[in-house]
C-alpha positions as CSV (number, residue, x, y, z in Angstrom):
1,X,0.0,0.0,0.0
2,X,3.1,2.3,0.8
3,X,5.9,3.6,-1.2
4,X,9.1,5.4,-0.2
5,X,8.6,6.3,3.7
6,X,9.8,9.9,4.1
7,X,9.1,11.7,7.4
8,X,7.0,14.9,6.9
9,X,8.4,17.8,8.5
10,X,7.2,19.1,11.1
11,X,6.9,22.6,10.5
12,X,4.7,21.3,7.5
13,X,2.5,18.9,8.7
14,X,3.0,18.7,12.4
15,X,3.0,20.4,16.1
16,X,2.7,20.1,19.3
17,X,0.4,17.6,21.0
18,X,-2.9,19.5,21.5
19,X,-6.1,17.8,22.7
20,X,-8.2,15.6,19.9
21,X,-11.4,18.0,19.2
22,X,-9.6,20.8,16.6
23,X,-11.9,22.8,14.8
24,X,-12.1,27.0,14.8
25,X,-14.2,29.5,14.2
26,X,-14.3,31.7,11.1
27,X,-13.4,34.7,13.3
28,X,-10.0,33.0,14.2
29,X,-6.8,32.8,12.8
30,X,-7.2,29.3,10.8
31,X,-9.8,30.5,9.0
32,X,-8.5,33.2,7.3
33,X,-9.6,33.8,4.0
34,X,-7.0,35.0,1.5
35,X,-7.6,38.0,-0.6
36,X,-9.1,35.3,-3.7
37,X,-12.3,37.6,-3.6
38,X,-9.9,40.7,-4.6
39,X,-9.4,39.2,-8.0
40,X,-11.1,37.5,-11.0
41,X,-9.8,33.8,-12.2
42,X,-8.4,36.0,-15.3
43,X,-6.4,38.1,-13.0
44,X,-5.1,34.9,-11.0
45,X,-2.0,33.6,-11.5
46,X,-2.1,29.7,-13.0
47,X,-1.8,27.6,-10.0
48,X,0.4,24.4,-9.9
49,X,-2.7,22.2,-9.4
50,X,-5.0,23.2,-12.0
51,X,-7.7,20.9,-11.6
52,X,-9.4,21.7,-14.6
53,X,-12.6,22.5,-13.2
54,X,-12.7,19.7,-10.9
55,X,-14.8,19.9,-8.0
56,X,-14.7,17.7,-4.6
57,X,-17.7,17.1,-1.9
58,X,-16.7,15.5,1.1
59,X,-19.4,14.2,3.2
60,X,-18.5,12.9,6.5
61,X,-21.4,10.6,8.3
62,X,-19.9,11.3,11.9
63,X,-20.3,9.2,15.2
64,X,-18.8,5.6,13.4
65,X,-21.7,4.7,10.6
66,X,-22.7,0.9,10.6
67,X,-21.3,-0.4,7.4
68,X,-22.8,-3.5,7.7
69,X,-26.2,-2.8,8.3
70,X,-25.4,-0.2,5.2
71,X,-24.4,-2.5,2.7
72,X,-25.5,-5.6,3.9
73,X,-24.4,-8.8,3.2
74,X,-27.5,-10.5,3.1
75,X,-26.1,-14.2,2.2
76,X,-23.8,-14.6,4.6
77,X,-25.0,-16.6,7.5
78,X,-22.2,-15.2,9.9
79,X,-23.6,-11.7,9.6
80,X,-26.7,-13.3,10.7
81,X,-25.5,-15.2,13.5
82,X,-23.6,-12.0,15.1
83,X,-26.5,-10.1,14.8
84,X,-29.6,-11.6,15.8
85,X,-31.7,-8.6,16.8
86,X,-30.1,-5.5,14.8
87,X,-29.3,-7.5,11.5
88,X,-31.5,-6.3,8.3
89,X,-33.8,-9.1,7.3
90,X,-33.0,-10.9,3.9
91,X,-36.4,-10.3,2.6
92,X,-35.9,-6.2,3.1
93,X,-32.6,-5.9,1.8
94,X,-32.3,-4.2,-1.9
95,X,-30.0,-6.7,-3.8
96,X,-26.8,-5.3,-5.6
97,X,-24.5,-8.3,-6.5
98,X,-25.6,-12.2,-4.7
99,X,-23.4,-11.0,-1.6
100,X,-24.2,-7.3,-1.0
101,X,-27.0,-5.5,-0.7
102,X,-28.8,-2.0,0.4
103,X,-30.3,-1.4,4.0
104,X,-33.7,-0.5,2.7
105,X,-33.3,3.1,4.0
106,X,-31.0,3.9,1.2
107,X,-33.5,2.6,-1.4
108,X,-33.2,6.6,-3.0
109,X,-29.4,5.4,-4.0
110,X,-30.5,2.5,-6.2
111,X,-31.5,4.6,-9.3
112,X,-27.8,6.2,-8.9
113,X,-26.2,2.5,-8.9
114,X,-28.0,1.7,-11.1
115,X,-27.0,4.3,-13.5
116,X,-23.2,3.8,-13.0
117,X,-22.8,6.8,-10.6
118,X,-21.8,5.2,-7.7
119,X,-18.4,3.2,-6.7
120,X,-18.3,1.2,-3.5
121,X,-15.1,0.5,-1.8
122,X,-15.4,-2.9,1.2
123,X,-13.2,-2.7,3.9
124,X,-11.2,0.4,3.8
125,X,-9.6,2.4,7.1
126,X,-5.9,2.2,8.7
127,X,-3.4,-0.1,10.7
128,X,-3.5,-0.3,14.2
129,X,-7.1,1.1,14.1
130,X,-8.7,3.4,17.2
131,X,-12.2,2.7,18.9
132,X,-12.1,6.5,19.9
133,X,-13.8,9.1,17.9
134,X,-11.9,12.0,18.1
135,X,-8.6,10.0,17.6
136,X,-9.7,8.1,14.6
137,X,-11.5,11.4,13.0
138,X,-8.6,13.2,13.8
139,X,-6.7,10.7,11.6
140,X,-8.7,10.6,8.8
141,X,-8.8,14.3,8.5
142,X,-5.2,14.5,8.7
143,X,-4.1,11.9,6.9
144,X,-1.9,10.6,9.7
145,X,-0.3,6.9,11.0
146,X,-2.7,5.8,14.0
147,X,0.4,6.4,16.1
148,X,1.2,10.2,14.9
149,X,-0.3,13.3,15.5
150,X,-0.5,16.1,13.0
151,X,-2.0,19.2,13.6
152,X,-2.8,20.0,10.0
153,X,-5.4,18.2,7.8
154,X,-5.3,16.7,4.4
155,X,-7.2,19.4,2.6
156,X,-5.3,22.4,4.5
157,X,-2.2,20.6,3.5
158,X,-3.4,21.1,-0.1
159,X,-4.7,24.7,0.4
160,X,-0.6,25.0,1.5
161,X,0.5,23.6,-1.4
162,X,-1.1,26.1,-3.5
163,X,0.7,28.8,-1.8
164,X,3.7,30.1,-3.3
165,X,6.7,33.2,-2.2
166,X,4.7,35.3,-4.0
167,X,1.0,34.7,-3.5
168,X,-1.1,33.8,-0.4
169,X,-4.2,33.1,-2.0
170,X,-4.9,30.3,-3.9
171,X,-7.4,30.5,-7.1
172,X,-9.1,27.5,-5.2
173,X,-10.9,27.6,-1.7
174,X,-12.2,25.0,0.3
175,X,-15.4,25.4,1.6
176,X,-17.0,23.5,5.1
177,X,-21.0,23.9,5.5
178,X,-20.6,23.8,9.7
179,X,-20.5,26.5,11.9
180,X,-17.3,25.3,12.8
181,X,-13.7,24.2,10.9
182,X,-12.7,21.1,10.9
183,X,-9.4,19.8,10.9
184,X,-9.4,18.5,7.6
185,X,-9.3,22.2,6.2
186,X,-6.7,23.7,8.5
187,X,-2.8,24.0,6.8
188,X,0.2,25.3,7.9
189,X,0.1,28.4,6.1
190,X,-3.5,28.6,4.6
191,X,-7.1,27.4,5.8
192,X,-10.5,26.7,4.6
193,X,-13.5,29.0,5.6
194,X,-16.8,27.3,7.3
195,X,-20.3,28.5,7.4
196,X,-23.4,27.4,8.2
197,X,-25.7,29.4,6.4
198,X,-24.2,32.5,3.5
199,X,-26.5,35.1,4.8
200,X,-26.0,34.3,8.6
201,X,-22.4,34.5,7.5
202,X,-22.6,37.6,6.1
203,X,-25.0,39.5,8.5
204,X,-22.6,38.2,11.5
205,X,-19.1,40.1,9.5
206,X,-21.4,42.7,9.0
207,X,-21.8,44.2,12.5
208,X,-20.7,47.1,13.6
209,X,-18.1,46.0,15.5
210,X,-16.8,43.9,12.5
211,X,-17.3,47.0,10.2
212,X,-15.8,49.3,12.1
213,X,-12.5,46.5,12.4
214,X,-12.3,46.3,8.9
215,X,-11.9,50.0,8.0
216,X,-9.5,50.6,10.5
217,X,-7.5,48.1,8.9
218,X,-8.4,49.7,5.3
219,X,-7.1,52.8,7.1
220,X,-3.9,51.6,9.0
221,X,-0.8,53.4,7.2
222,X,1.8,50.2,8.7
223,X,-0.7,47.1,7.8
224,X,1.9,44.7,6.1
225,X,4.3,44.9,9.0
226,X,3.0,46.4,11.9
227,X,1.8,44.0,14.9
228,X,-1.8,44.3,14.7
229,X,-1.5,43.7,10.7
230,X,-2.4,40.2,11.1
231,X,-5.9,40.7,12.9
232,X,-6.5,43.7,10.6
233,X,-6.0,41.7,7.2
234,X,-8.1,38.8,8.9
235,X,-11.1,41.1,9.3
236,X,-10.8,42.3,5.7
237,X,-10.5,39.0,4.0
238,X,-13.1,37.5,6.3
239,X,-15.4,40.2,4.9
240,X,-14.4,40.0,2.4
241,X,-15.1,36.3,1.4
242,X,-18.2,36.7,3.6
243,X,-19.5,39.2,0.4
244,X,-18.3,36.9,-1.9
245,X,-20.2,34.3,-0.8
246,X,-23.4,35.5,0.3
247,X,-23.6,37.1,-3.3
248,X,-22.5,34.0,-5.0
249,X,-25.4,32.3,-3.6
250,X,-27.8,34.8,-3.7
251,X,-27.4,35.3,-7.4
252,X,-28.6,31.5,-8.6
253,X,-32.2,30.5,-7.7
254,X,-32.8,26.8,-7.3
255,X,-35.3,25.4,-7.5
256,X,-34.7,21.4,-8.3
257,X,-36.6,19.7,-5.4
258,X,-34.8,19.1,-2.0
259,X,-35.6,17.6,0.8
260,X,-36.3,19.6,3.9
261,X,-33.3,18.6,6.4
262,X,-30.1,19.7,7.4
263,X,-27.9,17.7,5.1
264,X,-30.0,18.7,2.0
265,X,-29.9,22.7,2.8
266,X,-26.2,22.1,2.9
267,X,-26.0,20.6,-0.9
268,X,-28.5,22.8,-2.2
269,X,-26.0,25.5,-0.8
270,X,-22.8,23.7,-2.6
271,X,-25.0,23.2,-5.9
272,X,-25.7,26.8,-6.0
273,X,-22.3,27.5,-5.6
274,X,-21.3,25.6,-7.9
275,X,-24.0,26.6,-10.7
276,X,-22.3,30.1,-9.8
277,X,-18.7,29.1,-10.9
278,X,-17.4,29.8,-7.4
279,X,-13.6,29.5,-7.3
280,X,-14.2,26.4,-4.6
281,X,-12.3,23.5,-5.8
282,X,-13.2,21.5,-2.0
283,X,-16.8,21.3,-0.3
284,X,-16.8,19.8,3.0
285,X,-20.3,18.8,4.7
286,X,-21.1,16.7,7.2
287,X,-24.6,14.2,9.1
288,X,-24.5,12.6,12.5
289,X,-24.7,11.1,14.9
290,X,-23.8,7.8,13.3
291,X,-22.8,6.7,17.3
292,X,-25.3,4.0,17.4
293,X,-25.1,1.7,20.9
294,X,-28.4,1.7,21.7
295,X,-32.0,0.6,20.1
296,X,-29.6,1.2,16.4
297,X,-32.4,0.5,13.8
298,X,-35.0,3.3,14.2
299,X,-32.0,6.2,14.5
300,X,-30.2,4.2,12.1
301,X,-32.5,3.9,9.6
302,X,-33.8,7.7,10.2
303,X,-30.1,8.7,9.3
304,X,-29.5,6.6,6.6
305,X,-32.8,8.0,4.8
306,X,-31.9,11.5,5.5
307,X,-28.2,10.6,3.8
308,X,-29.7,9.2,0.7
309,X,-32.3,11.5,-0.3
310,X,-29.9,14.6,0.5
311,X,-27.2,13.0,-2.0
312,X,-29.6,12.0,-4.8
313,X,-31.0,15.4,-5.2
314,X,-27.9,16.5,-5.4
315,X,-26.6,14.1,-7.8
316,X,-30.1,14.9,-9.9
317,X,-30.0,18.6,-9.4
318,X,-26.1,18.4,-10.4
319,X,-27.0,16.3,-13.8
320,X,-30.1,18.2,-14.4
321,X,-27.5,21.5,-15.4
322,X,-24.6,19.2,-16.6
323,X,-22.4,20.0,-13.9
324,X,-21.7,16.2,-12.5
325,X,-19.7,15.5,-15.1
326,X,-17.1,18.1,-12.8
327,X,-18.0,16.5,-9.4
328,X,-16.7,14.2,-7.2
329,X,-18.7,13.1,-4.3
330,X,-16.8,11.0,-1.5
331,X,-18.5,9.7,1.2
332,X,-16.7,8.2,4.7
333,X,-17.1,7.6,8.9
334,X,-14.4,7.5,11.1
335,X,-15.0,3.7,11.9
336,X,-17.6,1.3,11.1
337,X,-19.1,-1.0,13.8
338,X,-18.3,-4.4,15.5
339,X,-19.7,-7.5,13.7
340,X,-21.6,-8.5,16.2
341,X,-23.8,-6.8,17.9
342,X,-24.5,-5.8,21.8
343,X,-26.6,-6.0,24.7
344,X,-28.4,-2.7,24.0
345,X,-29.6,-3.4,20.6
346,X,-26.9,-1.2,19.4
347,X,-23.4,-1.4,17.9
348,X,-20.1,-0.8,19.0
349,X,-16.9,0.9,17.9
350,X,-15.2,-1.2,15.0
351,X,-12.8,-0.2,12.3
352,X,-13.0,-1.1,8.7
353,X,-15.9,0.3,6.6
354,X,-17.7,0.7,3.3
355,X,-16.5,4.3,1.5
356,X,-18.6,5.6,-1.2
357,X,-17.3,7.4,-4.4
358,X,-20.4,8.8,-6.9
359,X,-19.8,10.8,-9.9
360,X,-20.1,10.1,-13.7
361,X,-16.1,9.6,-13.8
362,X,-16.1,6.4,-12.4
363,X,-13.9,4.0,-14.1
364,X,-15.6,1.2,-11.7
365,X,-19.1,1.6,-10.9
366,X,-20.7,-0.9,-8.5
367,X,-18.4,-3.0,-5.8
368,X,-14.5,-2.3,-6.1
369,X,-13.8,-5.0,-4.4
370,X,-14.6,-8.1,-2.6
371,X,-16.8,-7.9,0.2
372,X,-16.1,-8.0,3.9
373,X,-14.5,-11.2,5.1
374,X,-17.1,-12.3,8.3
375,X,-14.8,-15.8,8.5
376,X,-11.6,-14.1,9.4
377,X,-11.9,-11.1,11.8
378,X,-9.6,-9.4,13.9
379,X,-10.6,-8.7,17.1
380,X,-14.2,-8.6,16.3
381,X,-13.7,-6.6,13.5
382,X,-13.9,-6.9,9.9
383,X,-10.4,-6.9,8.0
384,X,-8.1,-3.9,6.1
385,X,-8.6,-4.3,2.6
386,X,-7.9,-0.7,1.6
387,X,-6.2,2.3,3.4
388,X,-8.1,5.2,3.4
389,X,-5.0,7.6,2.3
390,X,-4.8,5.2,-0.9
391,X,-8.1,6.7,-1.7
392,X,-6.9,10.3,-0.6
393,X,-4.1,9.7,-3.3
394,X,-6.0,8.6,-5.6
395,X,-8.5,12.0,-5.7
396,X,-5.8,14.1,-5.0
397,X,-3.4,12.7,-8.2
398,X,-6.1,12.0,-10.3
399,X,-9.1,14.7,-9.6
400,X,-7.4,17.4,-8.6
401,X,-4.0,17.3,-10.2
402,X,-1.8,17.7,-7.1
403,X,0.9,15.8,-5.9
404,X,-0.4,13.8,-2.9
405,X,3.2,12.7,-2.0
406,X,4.1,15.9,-1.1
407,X,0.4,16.3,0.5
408,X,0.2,13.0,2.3
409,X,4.0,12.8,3.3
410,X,4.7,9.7,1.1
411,X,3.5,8.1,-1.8
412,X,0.5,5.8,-1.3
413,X,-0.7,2.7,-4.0
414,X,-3.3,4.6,-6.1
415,X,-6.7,2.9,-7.0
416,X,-8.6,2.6,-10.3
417,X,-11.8,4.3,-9.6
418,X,-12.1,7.2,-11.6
419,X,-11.8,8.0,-14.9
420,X,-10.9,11.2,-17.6
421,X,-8.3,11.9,-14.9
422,X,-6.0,14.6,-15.1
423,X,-2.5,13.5,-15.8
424,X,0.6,15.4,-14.0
């Protein structure tokens, strides 16, 4: 899975030891937005990772999702066996191969399998997995070994690499729908933005106080070396990207059919975006909680629903104005659950899960690979078929054109999932 082992420096991808729960505020330091909203994508300089128009959504089902009572394998007796109470009958199950099949609650995905948009990878997470949430998100955001600690993510770590002597703001921006930033988006020297809604955004950096911080800083003869520079050019390129978005959004009108929950407000938001050729290269959104130990099925199920009709009107409102030709949609959890099941009618803390890529780029559609191996388990758990920063290597390489060595902190097998990729 690995190739050439270098150690990543630290003042690149590392830190000190700080507690597991990292995210920030738009008002702090990591999520400065860089002066991108100053200047049209004519007036940008080329970046090094051109992706081409290549878009990203991450969506991270958080808490540990149940991959097992996702995609379910229905002929295996094992599965069965383990799970006598929270199991999904055979006779419910939506059939995709004579192994696997969907937990009725995703019955809105079938149409998308169906039509070739969506890739399913068995079995993929790390080594020496953790059972604790914070640790194992914390290394999927950043990329890490389960025995490292980085205090920048993957995504940031991109954002970095887009940075040069000469420019602090990259043509592309990445973009989290949460009221706070996660990990995944905070680099070294650049950081993503995260909102919940455009206009709260916008009507919260539009306060007086805010105002008055900004013009000051328009006003301050010293600003690129004096001390308080740095809070000063904060303020302006937080309004900055606060206008920029609340006007992208407010200038498309949508009106494909969503659902009426969280999740789908969120993807309406990044599909307006997107219709408005927003310089975003990297959506991050997010649906929990997935941390299901007691009665699972009901809040399960409930979750699961909400997941599947969220993404297909996406997908459909993406297709509808030829745009998902551009998109990548990855879906992951930190962990999936033990095979067998506990005394609560719930699930515990596992490790290897089912991953989800959709698009119309995919060079595999269906299963990727085999499915889950019930026979041989370690410790309870189901088996490492693929690691997840293969698939990080893969997006990044392919997709977006960067060089996920560099990114990652070594060079990782690549997988065959997509296709037209960009070649570097």
């Amino acid at each position: 899975m690995k190739k050439k082992k270098p150690i990543p420096s630290k003042s690149r991808f590392s830190g000190k030891k700080s507690k597991s729960r990292k995210k920030t505020s738009l008002g702090s330091a990591s999520s400065r937005v860089p002066g991108f909203v100053k200047k049209t994508a004519q007036e940008q300089p080329r970046s090094q990772y051109d992706t081409n128009g290549k878009i990203l959504v991450i969506i991270q089902l958080s808490g540990g999702n149940d991959g097992l009572n996702s995609i379910v394998p229905y002929t295996d007796d094992i599965y069965y066996r383990n799970r006598p109470k929270v199991s999904i009958p055979r006779k419910e199950v939506l059939p995709l191969n004579h192994e696997l099949g969907l937990n009725p609650a995703l019955a809105a995905l079938r149409p998308l399998y169906d039509n070739g948009y969506v890739s399913i990878l068995n079995s993929v997470g790390y080594p020496n997995p953790s059972r604790s949430h914070f640790r194992s998100m914390d290394i999927w955001q950043s990329g890490s070994d389960a025995d490292t600690i980085w205090q920048t993510g993957w995504i940031g770590r991109y954002l970095d690499a887009l940075c040069d002597d000469h420019h602090e703001a990259p043509p592309h921006l990445t973009v989290e729908l949460n009221n706070m930033l996660s990990l995944a988006l905070k680099g070294h020297k650049q950081s993503g933005v995260a909102f919940e809604r455009p206009e709260k955004l916008y009507k919260n950096l539009n306060q007086s106080f805010f105002r008055n911080m900004v013009r000051r800083g328009r006003n301050y003869k010293e600003l690129n070396n004096a001390p308080l520079s740095y809070l000063y050019k904060m303020a302006i390129d937080s309004s900055e990207s606060a206008k920029y978005i609340y006007e992208k959004t407010a200038q498309y009108s949508n009106h494909h059919p969503y659902p009426k929950t969280a999740l789908s407000y969120d993807l309406k938001t990044i599909s307006n975006l997107i219709q408005t050729d927003s310089e975003t290269t990297i959506y991050y959104a997010s649906l929990g909680s997935f941390d299901t130990h007691i009665r699972q099925k009901g809040v399960h199920e409930r979750l699961l629903k909400t997941y599947a009709e969220a993404v297909t009107a996406f997908v459909d409102d993406l297709k509808a104005k030829d745009r998902l030709k551009d998109v990548l949609i990855m879906t992951f959890s930190e962990f999936g659950r033990r095979v067998g099941e506990n005394n609560s009618q719930g699930t515990d803390h596992g490790s290897g899960n089912n991953l989800l890529i959709m698009g119309e780029n995919l060079a595999q559609p269906g299963f990727y690979n085999e499915a889950p191996d019930l026979k041989h388990l370690i410790n309870g758990d189901v088996g490492l078929q693929i690691d997840f920063r293969q698939v990080y290597a893969t997006v990044l390489d392919q997709w977006l054109g960067a060089n996920s060595t560099d990114i990652l902190g070594q060079s990782y097998e690549q997988l065959h999932f997509i296709n037209n990729r960009i070649i570097v």
